[in-house]
VOLUMKOL-114703 format. One record per residue (C-alpha): residue number from 1; x, y, z; chain. Coordinates in Angstrom, 2 decimals, always signed. Example, Ala and Ser with C-alpha at 12.3 -4.5 7.8 and 13.67 -1.06 7.14 Angstrom:
2
<atom i="1" px="+12.30" py="-4.50" pz="+7.80" ch="A"/>
<atom i="2" px="+13.67" py="-1.06" pz="+7.14" ch="A"/>
# end
This chain:
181
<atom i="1" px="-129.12" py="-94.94" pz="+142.86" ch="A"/>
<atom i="2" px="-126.05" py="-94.19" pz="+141.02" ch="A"/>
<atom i="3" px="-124.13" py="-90.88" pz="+141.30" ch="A"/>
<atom i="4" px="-124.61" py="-90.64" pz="+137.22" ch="A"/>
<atom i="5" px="-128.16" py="-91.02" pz="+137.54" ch="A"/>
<atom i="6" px="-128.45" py="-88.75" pz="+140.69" ch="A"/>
<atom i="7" px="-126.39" py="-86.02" pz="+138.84" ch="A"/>
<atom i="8" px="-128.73" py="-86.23" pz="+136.03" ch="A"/>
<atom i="9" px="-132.14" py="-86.52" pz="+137.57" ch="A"/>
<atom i="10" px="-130.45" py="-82.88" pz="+139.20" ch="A"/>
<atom i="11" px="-129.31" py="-81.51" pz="+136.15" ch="A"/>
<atom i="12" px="-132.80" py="-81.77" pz="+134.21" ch="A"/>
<atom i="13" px="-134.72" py="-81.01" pz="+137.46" ch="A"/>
<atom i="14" px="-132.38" py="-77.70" pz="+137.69" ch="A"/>
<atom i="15" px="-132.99" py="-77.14" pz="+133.74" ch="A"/>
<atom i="16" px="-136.91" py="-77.60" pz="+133.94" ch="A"/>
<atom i="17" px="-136.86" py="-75.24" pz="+136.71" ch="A"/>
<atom i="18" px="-134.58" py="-72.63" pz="+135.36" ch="A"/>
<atom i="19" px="-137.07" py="-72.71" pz="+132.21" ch="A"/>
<atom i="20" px="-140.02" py="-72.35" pz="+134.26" ch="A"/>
<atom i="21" px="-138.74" py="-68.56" pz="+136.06" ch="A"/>
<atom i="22" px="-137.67" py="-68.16" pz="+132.15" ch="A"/>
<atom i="23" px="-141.71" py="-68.30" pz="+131.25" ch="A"/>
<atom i="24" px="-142.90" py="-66.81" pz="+134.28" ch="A"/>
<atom i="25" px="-140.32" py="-63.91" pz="+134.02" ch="A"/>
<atom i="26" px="-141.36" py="-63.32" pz="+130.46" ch="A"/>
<atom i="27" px="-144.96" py="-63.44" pz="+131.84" ch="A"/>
<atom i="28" px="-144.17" py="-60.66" pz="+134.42" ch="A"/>
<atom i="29" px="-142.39" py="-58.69" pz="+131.87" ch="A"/>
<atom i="30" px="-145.52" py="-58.93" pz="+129.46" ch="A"/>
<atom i="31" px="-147.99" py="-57.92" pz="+131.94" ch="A"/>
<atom i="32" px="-145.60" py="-55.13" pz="+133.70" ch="A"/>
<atom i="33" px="-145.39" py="-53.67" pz="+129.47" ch="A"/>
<atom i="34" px="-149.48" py="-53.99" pz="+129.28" ch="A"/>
<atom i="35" px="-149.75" py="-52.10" pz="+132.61" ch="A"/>
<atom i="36" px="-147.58" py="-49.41" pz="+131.04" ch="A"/>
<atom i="37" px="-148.70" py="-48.95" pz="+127.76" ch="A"/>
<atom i="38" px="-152.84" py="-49.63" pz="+129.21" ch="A"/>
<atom i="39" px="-151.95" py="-46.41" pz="+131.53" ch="A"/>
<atom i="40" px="-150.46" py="-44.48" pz="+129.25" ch="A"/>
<atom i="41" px="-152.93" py="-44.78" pz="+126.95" ch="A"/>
<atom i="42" px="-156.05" py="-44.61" pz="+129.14" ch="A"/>
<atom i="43" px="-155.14" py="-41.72" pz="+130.23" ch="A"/>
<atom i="44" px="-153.72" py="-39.89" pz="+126.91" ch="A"/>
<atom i="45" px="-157.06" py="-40.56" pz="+125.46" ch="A"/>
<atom i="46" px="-158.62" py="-37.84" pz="+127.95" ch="A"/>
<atom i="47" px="-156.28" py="-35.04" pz="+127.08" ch="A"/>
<atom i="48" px="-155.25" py="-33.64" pz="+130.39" ch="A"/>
<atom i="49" px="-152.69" py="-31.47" pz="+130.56" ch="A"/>
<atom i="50" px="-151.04" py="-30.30" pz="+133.55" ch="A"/>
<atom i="51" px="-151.14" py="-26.25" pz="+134.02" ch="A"/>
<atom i="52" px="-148.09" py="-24.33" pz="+132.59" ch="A"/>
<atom i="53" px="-145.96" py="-23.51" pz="+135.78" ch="A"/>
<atom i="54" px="-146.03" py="-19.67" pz="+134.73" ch="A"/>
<atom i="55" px="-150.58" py="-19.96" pz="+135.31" ch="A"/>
<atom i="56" px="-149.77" py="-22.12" pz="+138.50" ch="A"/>
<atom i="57" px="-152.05" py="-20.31" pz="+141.66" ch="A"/>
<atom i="58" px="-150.30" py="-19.90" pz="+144.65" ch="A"/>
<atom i="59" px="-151.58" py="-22.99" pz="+146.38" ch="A"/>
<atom i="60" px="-150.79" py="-25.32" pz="+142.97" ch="A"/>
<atom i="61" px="-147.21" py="-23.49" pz="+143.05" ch="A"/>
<atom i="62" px="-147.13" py="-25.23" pz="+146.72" ch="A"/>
<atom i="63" px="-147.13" py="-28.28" pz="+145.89" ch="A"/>
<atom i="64" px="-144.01" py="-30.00" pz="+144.15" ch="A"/>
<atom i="65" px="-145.51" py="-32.33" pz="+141.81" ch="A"/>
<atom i="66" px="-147.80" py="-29.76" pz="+140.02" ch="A"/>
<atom i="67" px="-144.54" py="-27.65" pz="+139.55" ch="A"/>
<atom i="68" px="-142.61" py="-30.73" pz="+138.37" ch="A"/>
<atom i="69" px="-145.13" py="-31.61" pz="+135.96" ch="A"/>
<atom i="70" px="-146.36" py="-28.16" pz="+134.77" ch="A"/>
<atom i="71" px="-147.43" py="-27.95" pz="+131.37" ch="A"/>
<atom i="72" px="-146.81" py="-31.86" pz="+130.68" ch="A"/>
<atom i="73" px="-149.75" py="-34.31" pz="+129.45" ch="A"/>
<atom i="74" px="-151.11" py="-36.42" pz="+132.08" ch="A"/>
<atom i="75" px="-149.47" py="-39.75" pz="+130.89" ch="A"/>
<atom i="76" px="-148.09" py="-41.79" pz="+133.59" ch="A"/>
<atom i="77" px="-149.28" py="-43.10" pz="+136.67" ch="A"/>
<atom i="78" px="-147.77" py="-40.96" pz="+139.24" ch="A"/>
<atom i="79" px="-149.05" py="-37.94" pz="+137.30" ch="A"/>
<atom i="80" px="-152.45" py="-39.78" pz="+138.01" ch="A"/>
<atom i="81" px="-152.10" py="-39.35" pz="+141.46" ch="A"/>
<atom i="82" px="-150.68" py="-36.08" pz="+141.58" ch="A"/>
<atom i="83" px="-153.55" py="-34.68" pz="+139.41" ch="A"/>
<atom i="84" px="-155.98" py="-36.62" pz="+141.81" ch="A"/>
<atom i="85" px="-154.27" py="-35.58" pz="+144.97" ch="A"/>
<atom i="86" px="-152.99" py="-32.11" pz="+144.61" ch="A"/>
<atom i="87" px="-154.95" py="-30.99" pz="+141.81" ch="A"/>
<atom i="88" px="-158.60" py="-31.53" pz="+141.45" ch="A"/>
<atom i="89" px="-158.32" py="-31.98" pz="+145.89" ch="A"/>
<atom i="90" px="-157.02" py="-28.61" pz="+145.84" ch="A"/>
<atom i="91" px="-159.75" py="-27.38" pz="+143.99" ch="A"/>
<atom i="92" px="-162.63" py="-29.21" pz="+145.90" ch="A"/>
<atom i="93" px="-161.05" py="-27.96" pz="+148.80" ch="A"/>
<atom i="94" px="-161.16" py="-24.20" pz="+147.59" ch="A"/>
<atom i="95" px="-165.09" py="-24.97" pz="+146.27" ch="A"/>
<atom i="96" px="-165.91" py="-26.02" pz="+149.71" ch="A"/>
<atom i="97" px="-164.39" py="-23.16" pz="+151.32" ch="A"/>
<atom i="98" px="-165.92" py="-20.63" pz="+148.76" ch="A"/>
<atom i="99" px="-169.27" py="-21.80" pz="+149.70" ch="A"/>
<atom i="100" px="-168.63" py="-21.40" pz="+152.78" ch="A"/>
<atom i="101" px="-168.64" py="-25.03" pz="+153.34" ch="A"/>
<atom i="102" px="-164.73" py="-25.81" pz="+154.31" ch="A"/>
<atom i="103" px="-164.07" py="-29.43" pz="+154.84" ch="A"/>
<atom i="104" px="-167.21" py="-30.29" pz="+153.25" ch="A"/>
<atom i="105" px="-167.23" py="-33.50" pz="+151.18" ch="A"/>
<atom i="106" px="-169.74" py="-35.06" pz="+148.92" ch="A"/>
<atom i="107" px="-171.17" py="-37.13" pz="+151.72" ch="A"/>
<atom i="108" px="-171.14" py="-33.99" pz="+154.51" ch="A"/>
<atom i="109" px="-173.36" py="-31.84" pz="+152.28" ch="A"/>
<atom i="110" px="-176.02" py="-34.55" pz="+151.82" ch="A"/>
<atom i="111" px="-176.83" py="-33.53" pz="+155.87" ch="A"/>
<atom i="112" px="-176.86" py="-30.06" pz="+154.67" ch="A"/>
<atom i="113" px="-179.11" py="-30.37" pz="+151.51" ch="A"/>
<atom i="114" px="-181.55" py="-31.90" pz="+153.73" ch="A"/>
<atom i="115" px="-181.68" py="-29.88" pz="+156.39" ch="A"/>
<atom i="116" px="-182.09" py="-26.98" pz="+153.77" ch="A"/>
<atom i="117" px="-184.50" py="-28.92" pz="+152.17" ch="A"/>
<atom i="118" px="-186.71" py="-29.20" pz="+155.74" ch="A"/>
<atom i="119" px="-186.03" py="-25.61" pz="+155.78" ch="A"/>
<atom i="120" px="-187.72" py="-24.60" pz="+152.69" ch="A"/>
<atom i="121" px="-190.66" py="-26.95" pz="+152.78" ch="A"/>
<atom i="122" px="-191.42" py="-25.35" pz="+156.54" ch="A"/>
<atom i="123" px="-191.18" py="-22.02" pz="+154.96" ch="A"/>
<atom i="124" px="-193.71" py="-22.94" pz="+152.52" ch="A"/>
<atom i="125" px="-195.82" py="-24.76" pz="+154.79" ch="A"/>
<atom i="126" px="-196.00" py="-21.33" pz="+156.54" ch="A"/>
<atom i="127" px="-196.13" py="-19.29" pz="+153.61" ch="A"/>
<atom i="128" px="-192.77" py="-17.22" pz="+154.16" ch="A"/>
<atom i="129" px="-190.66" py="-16.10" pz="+151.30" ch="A"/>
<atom i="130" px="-188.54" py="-19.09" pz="+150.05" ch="A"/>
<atom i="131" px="-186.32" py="-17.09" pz="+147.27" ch="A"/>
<atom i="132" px="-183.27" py="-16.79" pz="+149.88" ch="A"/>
<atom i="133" px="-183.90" py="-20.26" pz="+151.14" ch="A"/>
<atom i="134" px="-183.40" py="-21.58" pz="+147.45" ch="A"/>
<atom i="135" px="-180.70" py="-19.60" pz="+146.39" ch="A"/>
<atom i="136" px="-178.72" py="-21.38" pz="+149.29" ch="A"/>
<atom i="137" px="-179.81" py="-24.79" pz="+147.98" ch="A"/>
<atom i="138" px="-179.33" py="-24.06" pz="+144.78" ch="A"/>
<atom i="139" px="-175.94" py="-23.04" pz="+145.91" ch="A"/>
<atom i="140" px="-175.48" py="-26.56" pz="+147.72" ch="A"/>
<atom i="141" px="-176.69" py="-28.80" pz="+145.17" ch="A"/>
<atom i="142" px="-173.87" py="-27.35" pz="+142.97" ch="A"/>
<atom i="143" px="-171.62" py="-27.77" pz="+145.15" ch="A"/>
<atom i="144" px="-172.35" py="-31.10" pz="+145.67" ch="A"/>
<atom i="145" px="-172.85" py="-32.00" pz="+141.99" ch="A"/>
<atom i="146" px="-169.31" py="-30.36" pz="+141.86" ch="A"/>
<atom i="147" px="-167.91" py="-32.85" pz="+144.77" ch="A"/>
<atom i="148" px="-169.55" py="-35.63" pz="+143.27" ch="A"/>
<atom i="149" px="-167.82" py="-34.87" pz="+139.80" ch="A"/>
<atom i="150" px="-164.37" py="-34.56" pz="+141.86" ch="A"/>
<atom i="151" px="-164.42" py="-37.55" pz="+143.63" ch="A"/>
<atom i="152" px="-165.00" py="-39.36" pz="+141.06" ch="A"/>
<atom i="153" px="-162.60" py="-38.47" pz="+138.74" ch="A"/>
<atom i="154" px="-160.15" py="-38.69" pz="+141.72" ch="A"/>
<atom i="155" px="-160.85" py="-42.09" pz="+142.17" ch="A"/>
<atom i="156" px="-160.68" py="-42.84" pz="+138.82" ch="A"/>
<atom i="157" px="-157.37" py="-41.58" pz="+138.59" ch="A"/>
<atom i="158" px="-156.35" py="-43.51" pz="+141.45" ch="A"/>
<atom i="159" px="-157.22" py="-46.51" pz="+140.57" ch="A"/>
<atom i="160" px="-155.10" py="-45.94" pz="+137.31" ch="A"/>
<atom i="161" px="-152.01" py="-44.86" pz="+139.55" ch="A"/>
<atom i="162" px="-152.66" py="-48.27" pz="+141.72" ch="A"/>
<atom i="163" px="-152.88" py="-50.14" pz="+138.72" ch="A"/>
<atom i="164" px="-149.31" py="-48.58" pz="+137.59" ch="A"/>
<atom i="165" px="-148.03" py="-49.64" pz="+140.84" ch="A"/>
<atom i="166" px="-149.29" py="-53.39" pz="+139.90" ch="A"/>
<atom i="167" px="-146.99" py="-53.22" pz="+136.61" ch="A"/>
<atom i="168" px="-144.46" py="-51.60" pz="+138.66" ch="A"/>
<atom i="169" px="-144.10" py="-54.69" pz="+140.94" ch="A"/>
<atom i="170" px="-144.56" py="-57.06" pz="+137.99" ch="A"/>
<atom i="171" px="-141.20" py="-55.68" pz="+136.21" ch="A"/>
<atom i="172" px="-139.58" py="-56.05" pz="+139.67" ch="A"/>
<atom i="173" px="-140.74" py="-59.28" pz="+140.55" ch="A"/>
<atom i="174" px="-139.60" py="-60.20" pz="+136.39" ch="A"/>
<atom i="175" px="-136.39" py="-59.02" pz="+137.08" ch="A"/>
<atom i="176" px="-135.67" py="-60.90" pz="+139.81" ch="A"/>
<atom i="177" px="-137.02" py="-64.00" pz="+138.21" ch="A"/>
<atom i="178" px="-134.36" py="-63.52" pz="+135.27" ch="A"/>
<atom i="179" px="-131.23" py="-63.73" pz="+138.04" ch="A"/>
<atom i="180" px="-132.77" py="-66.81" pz="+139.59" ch="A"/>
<atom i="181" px="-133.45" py="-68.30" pz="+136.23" ch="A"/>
# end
């Protein structure tokens, strides 16, 4: 083969590739932009808001990312995961604890609401007074109604701070696509 030729065959070779990181670096960039713009508006639709730093408890003072996003709109997906994570965890936390219940999760209390619910069927089986016995599963069924509630939202929010992440690595990986190219 002649050097001509072989300088040619490189030449296109090295254009056809240079065009192809071109497409898939505008690809990355347009997916990285969805991610963005999907979170942002995903989550403006709900209409969180952070609390004002001035209403902050002592325990949501604590923690740095409440304080840095006090009184801002939940927009973005690291405020996702704060909100998840130091927010409505906080608060579960402090339910739990309340109750009487600390460290209790959604799944820990379904042990609990049966065992009160064995309780209170014995009691009527015998015939003894079941007002107290209700009152405390009453009292647990809200609470885990309540943990049910939080975990899900948590996870929701999660997920949208993972899927940030995912648009996050897509601009990255675009960017260094564009120096190869």
């Amino acid at each position: 083969m002649k050097r001509r030729t072989l300088d040619i065959a490189f030449s296109v070779g090295g254009l056809l590739f240079g065009v192809l990181l071109l497409v898939l670096g505008l690809v990355l960039t347009n997916q990285a932009n969805f991610a963005e713009d999907y979170v942002t508006e995903q989550l403006s639709e709900q209409q969180i808001s952070f609390t004002p730093a001035e209403a902050l408890s002592e325990e949501e003072a604590a923690s740095a990312c409440l304080v840095e996003f006090a009184g801002t709109p939940l927009d973005s997906g690291a405020k996702a995961e704060c909100y998840a994570n130091d927010y409505i965890a906080l608060h579960m936390r402090e339910s739990a604890t309340g109750a009487g219940y600390e460290g209790a999760t959604y799944a820990t209390l379904g042990g609990v609401q049966r065992e009160i619910r064995a309780e209170l069927q014995a009691a009527t089986d015998a015939g003894d007074p079941t007002e107290e016995i209700q009152g405390r599963l009453d009292a647990v069924n809200g609470l885990r109604e309540t943990m049910f509630k939080g975990d899900t939202l948590r996870g929701l929010l999660l997920t949208t701070y993972g899927f940030s992440i995912f648009g996050e690595r897509a601009a990255l990986a675009a960017t260094i696509v564009y120096i190869f190219a």
